[in-house]
C-alpha positions in Angstrom: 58.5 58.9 172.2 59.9 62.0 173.6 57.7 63.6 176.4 59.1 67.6 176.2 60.7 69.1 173.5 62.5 73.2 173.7 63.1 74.7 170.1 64.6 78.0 169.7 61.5 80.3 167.8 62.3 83.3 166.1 60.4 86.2 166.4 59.9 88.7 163.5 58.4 91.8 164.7 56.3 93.7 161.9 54.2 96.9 162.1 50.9 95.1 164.0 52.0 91.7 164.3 55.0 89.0 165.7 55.4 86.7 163.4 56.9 83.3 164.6 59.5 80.5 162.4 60.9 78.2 163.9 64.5 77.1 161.7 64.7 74.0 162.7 61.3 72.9 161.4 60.7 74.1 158.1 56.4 74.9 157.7 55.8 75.6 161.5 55.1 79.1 161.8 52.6 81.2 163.0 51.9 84.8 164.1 50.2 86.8 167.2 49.1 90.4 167.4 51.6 91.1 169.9 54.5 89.3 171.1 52.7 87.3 174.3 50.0 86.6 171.9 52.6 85.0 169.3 54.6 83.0 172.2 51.2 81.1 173.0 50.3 80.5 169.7 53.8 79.7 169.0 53.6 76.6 172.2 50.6 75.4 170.1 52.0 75.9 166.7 55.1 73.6 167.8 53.1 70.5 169.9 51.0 70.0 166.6 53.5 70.3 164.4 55.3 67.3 166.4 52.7 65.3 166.4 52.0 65.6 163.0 55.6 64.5 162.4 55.4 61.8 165.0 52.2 60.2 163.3 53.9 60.6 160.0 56.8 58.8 161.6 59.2 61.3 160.4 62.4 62.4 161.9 62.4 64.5 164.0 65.3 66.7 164.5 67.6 68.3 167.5 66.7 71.5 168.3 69.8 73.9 167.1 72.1 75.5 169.4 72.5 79.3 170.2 75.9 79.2 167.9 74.2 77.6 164.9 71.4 80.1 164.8 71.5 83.5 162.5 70.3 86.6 163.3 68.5 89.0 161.5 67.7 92.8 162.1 64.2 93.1 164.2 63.9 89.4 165.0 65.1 87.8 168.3 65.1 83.9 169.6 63.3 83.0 172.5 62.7 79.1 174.0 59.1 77.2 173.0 58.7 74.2 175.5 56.1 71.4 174.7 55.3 69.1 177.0 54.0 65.9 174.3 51.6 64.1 176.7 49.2 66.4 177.0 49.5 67.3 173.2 49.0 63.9 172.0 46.0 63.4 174.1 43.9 66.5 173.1 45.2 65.6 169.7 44.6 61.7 169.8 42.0 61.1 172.1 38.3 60.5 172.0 36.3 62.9 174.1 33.8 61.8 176.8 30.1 63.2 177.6 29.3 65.1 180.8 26.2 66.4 181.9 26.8 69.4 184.4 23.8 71.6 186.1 23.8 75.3 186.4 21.2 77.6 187.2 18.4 78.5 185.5 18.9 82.1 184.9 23.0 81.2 184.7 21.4 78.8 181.6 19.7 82.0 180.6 23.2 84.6 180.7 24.9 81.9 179.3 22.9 81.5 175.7 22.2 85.4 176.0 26.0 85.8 176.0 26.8 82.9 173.3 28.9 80.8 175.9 29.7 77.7 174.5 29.7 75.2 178.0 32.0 72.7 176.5 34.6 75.5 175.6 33.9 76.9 179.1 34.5 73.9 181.0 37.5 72.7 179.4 39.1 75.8 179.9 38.3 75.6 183.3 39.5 72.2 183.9 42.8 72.8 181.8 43.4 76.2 184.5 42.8 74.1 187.0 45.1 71.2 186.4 48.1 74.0 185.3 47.7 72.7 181.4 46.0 75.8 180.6 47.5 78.4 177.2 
């Protein structure tokens, strides 16, 4: 299996939103309220749309060169890396119980606020170890 793919995505910039195609894969698209917003989503949009395709066991094919891409008024091509691994692992793999203490009025903030701990510490882990959106 292929550890990192790069597709060229096409942006399509409408009134309040960038939407994002990419032409090599036919049904991966998605779209951000801005265009950093539709990059990120667009990183996430690819690595599951890969997998998909890898569990599916269908081919997958070569990203297209600058020369073979067309060009439309208000749209413009940027790069989308994936790095597999770590796709196929949040994808694929079972997740594991931890227990973790915080203070009691941090407890208290917390629920006040609607923090969700798991969300909260997997986003902090995933900063931490550079695999974060």
């Amino acid at each position: 299996m292929v550890d990192r793919y790069i597709y060229p995505a096409q942006l399509h910039y409408e009134a309040h939103q960038v939407g994002v195609t990419f032409p090599d894969l036919p049904g991966c698209v998605t779209v951000g309220k801005d265009a950093t917003e539709a990059i990120y989503r667009a990183k996430e949009a690819l690595g599951l749309h890969l997998v998909g395709m890898e569990d599916d066991h269908d081919t997958i094919p070569a990203p297209s060169q600058e020369a073979q891409l067309s060009t439309e008024e208000k749209a413009i091509y940027v790069l989308i890396e994936v790095w597999m691994p770590l796709i196929r692992a949040a994808v694929r793999e079972p997740y594991v119980r931890k227990s973790v203490t915080v203070p009691a009025w941090m407890d208290k903030a917390a629920k006040k606020a609607g923090l969700n701990y798991s969300q909260l510490l997997q986003a902090a882990i995933a900063q931490s170890i550079g695999a974060s959106k």
